[in-house]
KEDO-813744 format. One record per residue (C-alpha): residue in one letter; chain; x, y, z. Coordinates in Angstrom, 2 decimals, always signed. Example, Ala and Ser with C-alpha at 12.3 -4.5 7.8 and 13.67 -1.06 7.14 Angstrom:
% KEDO-813744
<r res="a" chain="A" xx="+12.30" yy="-4.50" zz="+7.80"/>
<r res="s" chain="A" xx="+13.67" yy="-1.06" zz="+7.14"/>
% end
This chain:
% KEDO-813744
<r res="x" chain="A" xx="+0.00" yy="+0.00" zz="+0.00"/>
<r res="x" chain="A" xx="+1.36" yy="+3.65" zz="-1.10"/>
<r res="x" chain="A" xx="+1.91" yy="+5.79" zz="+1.77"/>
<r res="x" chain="A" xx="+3.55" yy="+9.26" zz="+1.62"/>
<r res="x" chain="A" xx="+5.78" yy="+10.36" zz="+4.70"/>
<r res="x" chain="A" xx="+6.87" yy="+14.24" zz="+5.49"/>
<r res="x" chain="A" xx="+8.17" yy="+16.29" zz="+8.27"/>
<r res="x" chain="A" xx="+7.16" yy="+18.91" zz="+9.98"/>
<r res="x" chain="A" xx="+10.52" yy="+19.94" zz="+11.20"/>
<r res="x" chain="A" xx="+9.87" yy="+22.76" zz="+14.13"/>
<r res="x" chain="A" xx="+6.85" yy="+21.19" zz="+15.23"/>
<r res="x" chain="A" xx="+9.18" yy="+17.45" zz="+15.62"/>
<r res="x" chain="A" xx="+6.72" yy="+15.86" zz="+14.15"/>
<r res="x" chain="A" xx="+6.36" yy="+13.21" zz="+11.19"/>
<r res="x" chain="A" xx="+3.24" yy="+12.71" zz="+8.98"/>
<r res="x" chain="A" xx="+1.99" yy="+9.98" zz="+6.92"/>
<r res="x" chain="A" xx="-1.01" yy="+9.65" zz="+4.83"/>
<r res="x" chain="A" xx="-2.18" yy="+8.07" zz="+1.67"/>
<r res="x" chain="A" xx="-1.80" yy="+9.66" zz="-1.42"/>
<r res="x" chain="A" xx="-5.20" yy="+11.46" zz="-1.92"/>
<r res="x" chain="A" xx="-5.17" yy="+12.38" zz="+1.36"/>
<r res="x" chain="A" xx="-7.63" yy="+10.45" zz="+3.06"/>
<r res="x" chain="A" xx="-5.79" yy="+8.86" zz="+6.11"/>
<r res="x" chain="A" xx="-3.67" yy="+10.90" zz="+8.02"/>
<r res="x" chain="A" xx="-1.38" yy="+10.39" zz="+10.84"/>
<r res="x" chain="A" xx="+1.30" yy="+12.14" zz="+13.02"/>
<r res="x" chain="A" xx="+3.83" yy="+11.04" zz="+15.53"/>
<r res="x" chain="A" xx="+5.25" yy="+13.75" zz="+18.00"/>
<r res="x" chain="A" xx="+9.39" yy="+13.06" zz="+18.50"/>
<r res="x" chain="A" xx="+11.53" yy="+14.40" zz="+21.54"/>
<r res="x" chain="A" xx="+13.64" yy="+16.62" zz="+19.50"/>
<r res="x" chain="A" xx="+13.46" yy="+18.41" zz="+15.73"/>
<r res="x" chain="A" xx="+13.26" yy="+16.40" zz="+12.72"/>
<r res="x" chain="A" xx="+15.86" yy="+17.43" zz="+9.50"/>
<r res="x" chain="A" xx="+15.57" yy="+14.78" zz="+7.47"/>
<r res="x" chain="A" xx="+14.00" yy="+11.01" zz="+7.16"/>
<r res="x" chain="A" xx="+14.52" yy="+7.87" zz="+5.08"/>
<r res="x" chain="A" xx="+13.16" yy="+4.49" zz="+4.28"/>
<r res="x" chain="A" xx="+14.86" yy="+1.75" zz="+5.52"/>
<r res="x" chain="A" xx="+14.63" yy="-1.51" zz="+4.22"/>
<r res="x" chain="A" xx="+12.57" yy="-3.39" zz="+7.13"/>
<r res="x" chain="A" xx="+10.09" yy="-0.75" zz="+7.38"/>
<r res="x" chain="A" xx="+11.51" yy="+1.81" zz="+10.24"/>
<r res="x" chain="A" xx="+12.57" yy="+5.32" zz="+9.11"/>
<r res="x" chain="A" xx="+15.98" yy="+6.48" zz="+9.08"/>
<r res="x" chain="A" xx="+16.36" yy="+10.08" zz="+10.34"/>
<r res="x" chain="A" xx="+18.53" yy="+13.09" zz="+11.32"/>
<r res="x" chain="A" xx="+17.05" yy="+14.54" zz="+13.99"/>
<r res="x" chain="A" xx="+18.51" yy="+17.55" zz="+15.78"/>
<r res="x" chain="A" xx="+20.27" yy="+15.10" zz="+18.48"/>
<r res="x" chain="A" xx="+21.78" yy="+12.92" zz="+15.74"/>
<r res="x" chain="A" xx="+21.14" yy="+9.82" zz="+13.52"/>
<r res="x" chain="A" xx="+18.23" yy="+7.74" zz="+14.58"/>
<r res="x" chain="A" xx="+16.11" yy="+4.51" zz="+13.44"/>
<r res="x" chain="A" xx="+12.19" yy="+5.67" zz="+14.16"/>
<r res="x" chain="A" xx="+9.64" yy="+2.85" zz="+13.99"/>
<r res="x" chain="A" xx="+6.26" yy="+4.12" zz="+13.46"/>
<r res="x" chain="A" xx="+4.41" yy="+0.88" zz="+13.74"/>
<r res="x" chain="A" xx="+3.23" yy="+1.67" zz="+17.45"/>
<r res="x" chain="A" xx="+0.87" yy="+4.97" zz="+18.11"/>
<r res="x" chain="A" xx="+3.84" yy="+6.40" zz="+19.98"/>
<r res="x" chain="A" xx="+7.47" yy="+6.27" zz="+18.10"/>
<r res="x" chain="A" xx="+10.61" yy="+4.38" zz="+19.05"/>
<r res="x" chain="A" xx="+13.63" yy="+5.41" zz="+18.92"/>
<r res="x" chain="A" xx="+16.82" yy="+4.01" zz="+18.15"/>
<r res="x" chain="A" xx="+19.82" yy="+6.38" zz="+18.85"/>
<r res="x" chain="A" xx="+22.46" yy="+5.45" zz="+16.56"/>
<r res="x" chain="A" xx="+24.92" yy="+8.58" zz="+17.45"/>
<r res="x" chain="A" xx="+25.80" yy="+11.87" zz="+17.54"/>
<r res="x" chain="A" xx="+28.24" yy="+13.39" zz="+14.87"/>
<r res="x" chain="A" xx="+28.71" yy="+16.76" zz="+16.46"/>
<r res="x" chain="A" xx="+28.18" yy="+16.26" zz="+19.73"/>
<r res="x" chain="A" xx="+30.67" yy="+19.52" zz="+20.84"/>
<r res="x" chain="A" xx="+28.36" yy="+21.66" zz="+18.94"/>
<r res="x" chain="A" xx="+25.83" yy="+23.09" zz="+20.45"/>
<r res="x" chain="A" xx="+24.87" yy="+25.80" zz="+17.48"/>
<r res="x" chain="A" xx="+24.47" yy="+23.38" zz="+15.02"/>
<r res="x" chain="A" xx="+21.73" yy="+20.14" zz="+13.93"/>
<r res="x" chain="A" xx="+21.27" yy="+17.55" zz="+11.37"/>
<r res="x" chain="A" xx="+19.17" yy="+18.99" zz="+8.37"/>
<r res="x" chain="A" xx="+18.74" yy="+17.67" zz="+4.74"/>
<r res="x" chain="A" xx="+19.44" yy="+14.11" zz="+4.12"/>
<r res="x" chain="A" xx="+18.62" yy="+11.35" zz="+1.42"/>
<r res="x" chain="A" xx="+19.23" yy="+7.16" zz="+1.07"/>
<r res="x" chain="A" xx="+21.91" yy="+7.27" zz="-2.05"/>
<r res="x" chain="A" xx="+21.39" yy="+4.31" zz="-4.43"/>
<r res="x" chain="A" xx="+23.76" yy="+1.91" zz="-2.40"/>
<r res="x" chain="A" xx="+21.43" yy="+2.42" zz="+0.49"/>
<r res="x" chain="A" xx="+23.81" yy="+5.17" zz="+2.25"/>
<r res="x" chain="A" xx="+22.09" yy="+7.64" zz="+4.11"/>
<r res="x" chain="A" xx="+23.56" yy="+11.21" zz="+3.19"/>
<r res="x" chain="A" xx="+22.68" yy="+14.04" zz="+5.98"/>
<r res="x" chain="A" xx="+24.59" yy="+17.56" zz="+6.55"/>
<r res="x" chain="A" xx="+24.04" yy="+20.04" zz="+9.61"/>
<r res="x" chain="A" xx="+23.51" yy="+23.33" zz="+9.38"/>
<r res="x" chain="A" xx="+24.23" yy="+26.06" zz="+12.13"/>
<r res="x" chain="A" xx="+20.93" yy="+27.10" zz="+14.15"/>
<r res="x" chain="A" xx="+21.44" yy="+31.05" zz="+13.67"/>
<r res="x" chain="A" xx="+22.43" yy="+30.40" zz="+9.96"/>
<r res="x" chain="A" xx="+25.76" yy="+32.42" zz="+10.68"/>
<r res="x" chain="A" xx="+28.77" yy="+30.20" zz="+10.81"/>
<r res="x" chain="A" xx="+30.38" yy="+28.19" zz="+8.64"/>
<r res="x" chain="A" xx="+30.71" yy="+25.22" zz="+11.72"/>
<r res="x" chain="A" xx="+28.16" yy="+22.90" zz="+9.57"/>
<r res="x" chain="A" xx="+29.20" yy="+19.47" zz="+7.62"/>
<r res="x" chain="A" xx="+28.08" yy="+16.65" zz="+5.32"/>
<r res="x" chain="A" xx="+28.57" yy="+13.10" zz="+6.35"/>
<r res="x" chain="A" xx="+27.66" yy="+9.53" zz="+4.97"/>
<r res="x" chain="A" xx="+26.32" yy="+7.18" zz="+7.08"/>
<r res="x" chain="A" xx="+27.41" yy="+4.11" zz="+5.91"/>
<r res="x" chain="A" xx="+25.37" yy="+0.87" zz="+6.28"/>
<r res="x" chain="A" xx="+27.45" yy="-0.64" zz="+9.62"/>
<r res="x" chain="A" xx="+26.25" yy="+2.40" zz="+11.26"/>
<r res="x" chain="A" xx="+29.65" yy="+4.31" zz="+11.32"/>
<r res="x" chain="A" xx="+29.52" yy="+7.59" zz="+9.76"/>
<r res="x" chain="A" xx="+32.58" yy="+10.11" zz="+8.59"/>
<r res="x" chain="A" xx="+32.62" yy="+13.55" zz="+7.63"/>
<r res="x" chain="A" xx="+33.13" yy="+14.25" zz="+3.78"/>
<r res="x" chain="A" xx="+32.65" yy="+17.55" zz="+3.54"/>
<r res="x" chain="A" xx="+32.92" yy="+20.94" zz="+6.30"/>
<r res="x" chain="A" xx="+32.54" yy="+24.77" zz="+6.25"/>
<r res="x" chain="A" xx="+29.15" yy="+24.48" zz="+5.55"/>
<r res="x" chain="A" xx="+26.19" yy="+26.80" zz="+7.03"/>
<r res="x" chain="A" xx="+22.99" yy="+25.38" zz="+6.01"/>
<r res="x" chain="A" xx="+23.08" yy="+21.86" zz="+4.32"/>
<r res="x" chain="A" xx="+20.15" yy="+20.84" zz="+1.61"/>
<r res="x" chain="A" xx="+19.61" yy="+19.85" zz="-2.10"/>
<r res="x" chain="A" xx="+20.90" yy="+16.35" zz="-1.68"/>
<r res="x" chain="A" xx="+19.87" yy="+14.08" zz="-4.18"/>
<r res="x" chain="A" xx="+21.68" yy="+11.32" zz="-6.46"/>
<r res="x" chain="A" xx="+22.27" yy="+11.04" zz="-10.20"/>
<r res="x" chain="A" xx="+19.63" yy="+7.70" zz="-11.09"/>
<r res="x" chain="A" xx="+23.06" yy="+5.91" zz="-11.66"/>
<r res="x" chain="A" xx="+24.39" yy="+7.10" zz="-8.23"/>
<r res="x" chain="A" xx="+27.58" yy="+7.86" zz="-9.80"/>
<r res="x" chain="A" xx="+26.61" yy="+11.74" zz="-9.10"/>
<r res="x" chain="A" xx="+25.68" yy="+13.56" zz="-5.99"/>
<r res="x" chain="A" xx="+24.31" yy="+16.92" zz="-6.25"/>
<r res="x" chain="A" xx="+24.58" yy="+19.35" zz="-2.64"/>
<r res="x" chain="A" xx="+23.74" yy="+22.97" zz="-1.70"/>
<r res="x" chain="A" xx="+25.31" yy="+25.07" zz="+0.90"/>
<r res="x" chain="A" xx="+21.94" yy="+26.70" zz="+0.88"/>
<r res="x" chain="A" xx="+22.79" yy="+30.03" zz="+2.82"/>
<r res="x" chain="A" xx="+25.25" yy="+30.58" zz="+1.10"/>
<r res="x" chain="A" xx="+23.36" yy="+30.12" zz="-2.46"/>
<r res="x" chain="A" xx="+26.54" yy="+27.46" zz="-3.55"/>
<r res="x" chain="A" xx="+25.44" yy="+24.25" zz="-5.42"/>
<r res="x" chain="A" xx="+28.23" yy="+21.70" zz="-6.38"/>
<r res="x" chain="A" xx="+27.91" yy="+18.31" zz="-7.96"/>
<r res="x" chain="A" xx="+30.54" yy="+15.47" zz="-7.32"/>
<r res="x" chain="A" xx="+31.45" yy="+11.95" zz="-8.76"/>
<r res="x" chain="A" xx="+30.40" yy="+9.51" zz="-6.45"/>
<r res="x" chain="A" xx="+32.71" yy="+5.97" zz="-6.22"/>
<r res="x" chain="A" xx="+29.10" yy="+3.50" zz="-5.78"/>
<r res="x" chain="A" xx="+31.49" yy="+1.20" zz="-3.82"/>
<r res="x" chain="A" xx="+32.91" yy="+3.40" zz="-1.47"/>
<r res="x" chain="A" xx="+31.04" yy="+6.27" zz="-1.14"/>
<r res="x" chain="A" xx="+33.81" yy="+8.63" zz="-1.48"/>
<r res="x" chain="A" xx="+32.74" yy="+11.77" zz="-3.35"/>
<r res="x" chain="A" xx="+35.20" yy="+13.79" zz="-5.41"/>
<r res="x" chain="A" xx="+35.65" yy="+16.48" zz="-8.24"/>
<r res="x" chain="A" xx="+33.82" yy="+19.13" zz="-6.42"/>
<r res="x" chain="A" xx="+32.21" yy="+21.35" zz="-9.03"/>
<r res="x" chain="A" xx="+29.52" yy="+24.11" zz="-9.61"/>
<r res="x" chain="A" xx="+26.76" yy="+23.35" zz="-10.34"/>
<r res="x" chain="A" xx="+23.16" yy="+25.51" zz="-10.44"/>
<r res="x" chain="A" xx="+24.20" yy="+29.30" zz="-10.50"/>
<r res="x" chain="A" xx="+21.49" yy="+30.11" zz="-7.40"/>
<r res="x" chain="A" xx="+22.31" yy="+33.72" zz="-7.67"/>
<r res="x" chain="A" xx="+20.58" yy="+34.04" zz="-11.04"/>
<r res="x" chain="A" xx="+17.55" yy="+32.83" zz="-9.67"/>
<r res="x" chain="A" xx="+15.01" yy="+34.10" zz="-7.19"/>
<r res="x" chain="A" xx="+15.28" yy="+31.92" zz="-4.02"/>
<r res="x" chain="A" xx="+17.76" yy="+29.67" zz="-3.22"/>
<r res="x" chain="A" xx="+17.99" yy="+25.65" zz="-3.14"/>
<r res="x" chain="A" xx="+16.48" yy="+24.00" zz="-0.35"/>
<r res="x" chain="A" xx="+15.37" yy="+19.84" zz="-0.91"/>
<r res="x" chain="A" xx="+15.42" yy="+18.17" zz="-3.76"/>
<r res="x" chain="A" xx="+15.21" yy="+15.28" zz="-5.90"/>
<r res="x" chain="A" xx="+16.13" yy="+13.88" zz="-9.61"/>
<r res="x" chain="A" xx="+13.79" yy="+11.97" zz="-12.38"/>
<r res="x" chain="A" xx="+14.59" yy="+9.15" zz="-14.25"/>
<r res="x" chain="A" xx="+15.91" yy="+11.47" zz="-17.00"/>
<r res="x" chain="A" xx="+18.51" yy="+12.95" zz="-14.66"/>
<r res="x" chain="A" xx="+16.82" yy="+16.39" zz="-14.25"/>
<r res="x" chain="A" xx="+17.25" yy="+17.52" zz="-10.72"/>
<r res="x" chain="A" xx="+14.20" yy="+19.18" zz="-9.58"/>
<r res="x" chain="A" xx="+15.07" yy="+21.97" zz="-6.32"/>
<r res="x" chain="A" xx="+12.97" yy="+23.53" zz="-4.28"/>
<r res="x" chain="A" xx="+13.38" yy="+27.82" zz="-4.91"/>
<r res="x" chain="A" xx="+12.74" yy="+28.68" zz="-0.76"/>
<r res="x" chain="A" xx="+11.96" yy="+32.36" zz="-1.03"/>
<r res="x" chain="A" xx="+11.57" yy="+31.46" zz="-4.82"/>
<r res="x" chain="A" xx="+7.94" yy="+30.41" zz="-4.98"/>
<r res="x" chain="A" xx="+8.97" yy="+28.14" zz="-7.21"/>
<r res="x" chain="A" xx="+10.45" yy="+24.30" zz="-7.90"/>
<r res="x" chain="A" xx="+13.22" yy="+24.32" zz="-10.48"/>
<r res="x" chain="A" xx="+13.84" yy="+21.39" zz="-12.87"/>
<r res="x" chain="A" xx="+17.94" yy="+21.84" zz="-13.67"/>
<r res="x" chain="A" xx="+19.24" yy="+20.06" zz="-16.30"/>
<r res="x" chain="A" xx="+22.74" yy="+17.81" zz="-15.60"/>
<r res="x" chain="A" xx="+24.81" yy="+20.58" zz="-16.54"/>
<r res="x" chain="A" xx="+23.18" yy="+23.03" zz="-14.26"/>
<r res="x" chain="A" xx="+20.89" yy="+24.84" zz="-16.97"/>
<r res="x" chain="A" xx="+17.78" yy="+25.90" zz="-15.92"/>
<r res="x" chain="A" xx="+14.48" yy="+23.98" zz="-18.15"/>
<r res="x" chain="A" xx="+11.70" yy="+25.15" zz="-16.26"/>
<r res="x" chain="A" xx="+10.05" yy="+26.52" zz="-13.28"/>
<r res="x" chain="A" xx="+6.80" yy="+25.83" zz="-11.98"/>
<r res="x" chain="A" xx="+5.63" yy="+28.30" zz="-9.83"/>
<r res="x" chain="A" xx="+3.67" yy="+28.05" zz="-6.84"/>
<r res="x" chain="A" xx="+1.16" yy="+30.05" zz="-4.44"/>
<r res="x" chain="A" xx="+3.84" yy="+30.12" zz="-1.56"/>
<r res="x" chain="A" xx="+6.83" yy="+31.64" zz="-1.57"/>
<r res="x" chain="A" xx="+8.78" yy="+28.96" zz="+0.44"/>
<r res="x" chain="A" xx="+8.49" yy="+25.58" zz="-0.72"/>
<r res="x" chain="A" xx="+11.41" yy="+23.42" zz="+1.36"/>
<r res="x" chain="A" xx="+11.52" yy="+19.99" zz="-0.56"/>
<r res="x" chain="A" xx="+10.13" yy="+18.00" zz="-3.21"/>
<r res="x" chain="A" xx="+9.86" yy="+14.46" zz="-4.15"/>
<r res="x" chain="A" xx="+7.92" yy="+12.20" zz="-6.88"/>
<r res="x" chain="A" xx="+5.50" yy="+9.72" zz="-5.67"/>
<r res="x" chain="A" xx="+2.06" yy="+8.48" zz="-6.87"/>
<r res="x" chain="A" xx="+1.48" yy="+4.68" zz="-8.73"/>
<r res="x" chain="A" xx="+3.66" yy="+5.97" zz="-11.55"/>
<r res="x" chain="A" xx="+5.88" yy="+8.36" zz="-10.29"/>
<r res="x" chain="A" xx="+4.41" yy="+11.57" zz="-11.99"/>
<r res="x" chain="A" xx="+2.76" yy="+13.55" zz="-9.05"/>
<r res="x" chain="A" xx="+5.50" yy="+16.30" zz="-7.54"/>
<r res="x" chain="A" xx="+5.01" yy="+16.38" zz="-3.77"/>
<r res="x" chain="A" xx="+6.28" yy="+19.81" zz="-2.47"/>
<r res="x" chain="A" xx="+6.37" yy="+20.83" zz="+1.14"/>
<r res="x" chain="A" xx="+6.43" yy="+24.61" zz="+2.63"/>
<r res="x" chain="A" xx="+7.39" yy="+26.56" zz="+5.27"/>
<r res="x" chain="A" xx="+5.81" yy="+29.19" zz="+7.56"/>
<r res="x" chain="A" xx="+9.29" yy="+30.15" zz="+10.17"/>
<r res="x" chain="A" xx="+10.95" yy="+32.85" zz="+8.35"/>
<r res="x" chain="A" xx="+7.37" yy="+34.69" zz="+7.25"/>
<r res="x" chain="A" xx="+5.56" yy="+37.31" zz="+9.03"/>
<r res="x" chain="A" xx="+2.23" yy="+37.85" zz="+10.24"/>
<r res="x" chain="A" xx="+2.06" yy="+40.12" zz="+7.06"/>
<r res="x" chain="A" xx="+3.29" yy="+37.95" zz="+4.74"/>
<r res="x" chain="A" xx="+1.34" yy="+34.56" zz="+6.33"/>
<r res="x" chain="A" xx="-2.12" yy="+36.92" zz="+5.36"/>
<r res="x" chain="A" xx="-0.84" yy="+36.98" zz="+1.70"/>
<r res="x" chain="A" xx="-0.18" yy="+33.49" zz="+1.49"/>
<r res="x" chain="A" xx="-2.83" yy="+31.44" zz="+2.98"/>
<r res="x" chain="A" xx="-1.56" yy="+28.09" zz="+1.49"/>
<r res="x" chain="A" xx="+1.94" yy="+28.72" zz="+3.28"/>
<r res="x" chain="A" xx="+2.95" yy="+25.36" zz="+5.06"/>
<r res="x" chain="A" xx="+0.71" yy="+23.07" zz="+3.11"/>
<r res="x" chain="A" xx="+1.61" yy="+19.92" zz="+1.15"/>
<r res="x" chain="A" xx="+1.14" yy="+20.26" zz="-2.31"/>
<r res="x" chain="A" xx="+0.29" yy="+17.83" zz="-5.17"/>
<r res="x" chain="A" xx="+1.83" yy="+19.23" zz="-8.51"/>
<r res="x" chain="A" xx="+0.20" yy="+16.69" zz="-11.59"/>
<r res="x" chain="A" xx="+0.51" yy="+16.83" zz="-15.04"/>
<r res="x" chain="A" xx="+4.09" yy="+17.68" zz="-15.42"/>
<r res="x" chain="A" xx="+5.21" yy="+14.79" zz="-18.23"/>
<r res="x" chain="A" xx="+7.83" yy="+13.74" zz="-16.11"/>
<r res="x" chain="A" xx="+8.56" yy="+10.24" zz="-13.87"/>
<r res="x" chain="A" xx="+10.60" yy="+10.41" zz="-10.77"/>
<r res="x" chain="A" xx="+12.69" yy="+7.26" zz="-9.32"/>
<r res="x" chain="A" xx="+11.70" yy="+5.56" zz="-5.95"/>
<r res="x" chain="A" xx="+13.42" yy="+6.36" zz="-3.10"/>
<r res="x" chain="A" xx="+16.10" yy="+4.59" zz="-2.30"/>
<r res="x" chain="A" xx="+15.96" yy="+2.29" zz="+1.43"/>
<r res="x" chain="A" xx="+18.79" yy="+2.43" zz="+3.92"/>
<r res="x" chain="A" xx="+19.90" yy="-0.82" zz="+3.97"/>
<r res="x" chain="A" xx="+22.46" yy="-2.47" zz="+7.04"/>
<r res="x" chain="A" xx="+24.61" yy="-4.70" zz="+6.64"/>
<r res="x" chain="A" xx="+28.57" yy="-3.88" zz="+6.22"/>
<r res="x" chain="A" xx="+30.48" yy="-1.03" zz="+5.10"/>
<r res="x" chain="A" xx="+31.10" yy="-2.65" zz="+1.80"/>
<r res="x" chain="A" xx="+28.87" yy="-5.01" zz="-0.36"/>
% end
C-alpha cells in the first residue's frame, strides 16, 4: 500500500497519509526532525537535531533508536537535509541554528552504522539528491546560495571532483530539498523562490513551476507511476504580514501533469560497510 511520509521539522513531528489524502497520521518526536529515510525493514531512518536515529512508526507512539551523535561539541548546530543514495547510504549535513557560521558538515552514514565527515565549512546543508546511476551527488550550501555536484565511487562512497553546479544567484530563491527523475533532471525547491526548479545535468535551468507560496522546502515524486511532484512549505521565516498573503503557506502540495517520472526512493539498507 502507497503511503507518503513528510516532516514537519519545528513542530518534531512526522506525517503519513495516503496519497489522496484520506488517512492521516502524526507522531510527535523528543527533539526536531531534518531529514528522514526508508529503511529496508520498514523503520525510518532520520537526522534529527540530536543525531542519527532509526524511528519505527508501527506503534501509536514512536521508538527510537539512537544510533549517534556526529557533532556532539556543537551546540549551534543540527542535522538537516538528508537522502538514502542508491547503495542504500544515508547522506545528511548540519547546518548552524542562527544560519551564521560556517561550523556545519556533510557526512555519509554508511550501512554498519559508522559515519565520517566528507565535507565541512558548511552553514545550512540541503539539495541532496543522487544522479539515477548514483555515480553523481548533487549538494547545496543553501545560505550561502553554492550548489556543487561530485562523482560519487558506488562502492565506497567517497565523493570527489567538487564542481559548480546551479548558478542560485541568477535565480530568485535559493535551493532547499530536492530530488532527480529518471531522466537525470534535478528538480530543487526555490525557498523564497515560490517556485520548484527542474535543472538540467549541466546546471541549466528547463523550467520553473511556480507556486502560491513563496517557500516551498523539498520535493519528491511519488504516486502509482511516479508523476505527481510532492512539495512541502514553510511558515518560520514569514511574518504575520506575509502569512495573510499566502494562505496556502505550510501546506503539502500535489503538482500533476508535469510529463515527467521520478525514481523511488532509495531504502537504507544495514549490513557492512562494503557489499
Amino acid at each position: 500500500m502507497q503511503r507518503l511520509f513528510w516532516i514537519d521539522s519545528l513542530e518534531q513531528r512526522i506525517w503519513r497519509d495516503k496519497a489522496g489524502g484520506s488517512q492521516a497520521q502524526s507522531w510527535k518526536l523528543p527533539t526536531i526532525v531534518g531529514s528522514i529515510g526508508l529503511c529496508e525493514d520498514q523503520r525510518l531512518i532520520a537526522g534529527l537535531a540530536d543525531g542519527f536515529a532509526f524511528v519505527d512508526l508501527s506503534l501509536p507512539d514512536a521508538k527510537i533508536e539512537w544510533i549517534g551523535d556526529p557533532e556532539p561539541d556543537l551546540a549551534d548546530t543540527r542535522l538537516n537535509d538528508g537522502k538514502v543514495d542508491r547503495q542504500g547510504r544515508f547522506w545528511c549535513g548540519s547546518m548552524n541554528r542562527n544560519f551564521a557560521t560556517a561550523n556545519a558538515s556533510l557526512y555519509r552514514l554508511d550501512r554498519d552504522l559508522t559515519w565520517d565527515c566528507v565535507e565541512d565549512g558548511i552553514t545550512v546543508s540541503n539539495g541532496i539528491a543522487f544522479s539515477p546511476d548514483g555515480r553523481r551527488m548533487f549538494f547545496s550550501n543553501s545560505r550561502l546560495d553554492q550548489s556543487f555536484q561530485y562523482d560519487l565511487d558506488i562502492q565506497t562512497g567517497e565523493i570527489s571532483n567538487r564542481r559548480d553546479f546551479v548558478d542560485t544567484g541568477a535565480y530568485d530563491g535559493r535551493i532547499d530539498g530536492a530530488t532527480v527523475d529518471k531522466d537525470g533532471n534535478y528538480w530543487g525547491a526555490l525557498f523564497q523562490g515560490g517556485a520548484v526548479g527542474c535543472f538540467s545535468p549541466d546546471g541549466q535551468m528547463l523550467r520553473k513551476i511556480q507556486l502560491p507560496v513563496s517557500c516551498p522546502t523539498m520535493c519528491s515524486f511519488g504516486g502509482p507511476e511516479m508523476e505527481t511532484l510532492y512539495v512541502t512549505s514553510a511558515t518560520f521565516s514569514m511574518s504575520d504580514e506575509e502569512m495573510a498573503q499566502e494562505p496556502e503557506a505550510g501546506a503539502l502540495f500535489a503538482v500533476n501533469g508535469l510529463g515527467v517520472t521520478g525514481i523511488p526512493e532509495s531504502r537504507f539498507r544495514v549490513g557492512t560497510k562494503a557489499e
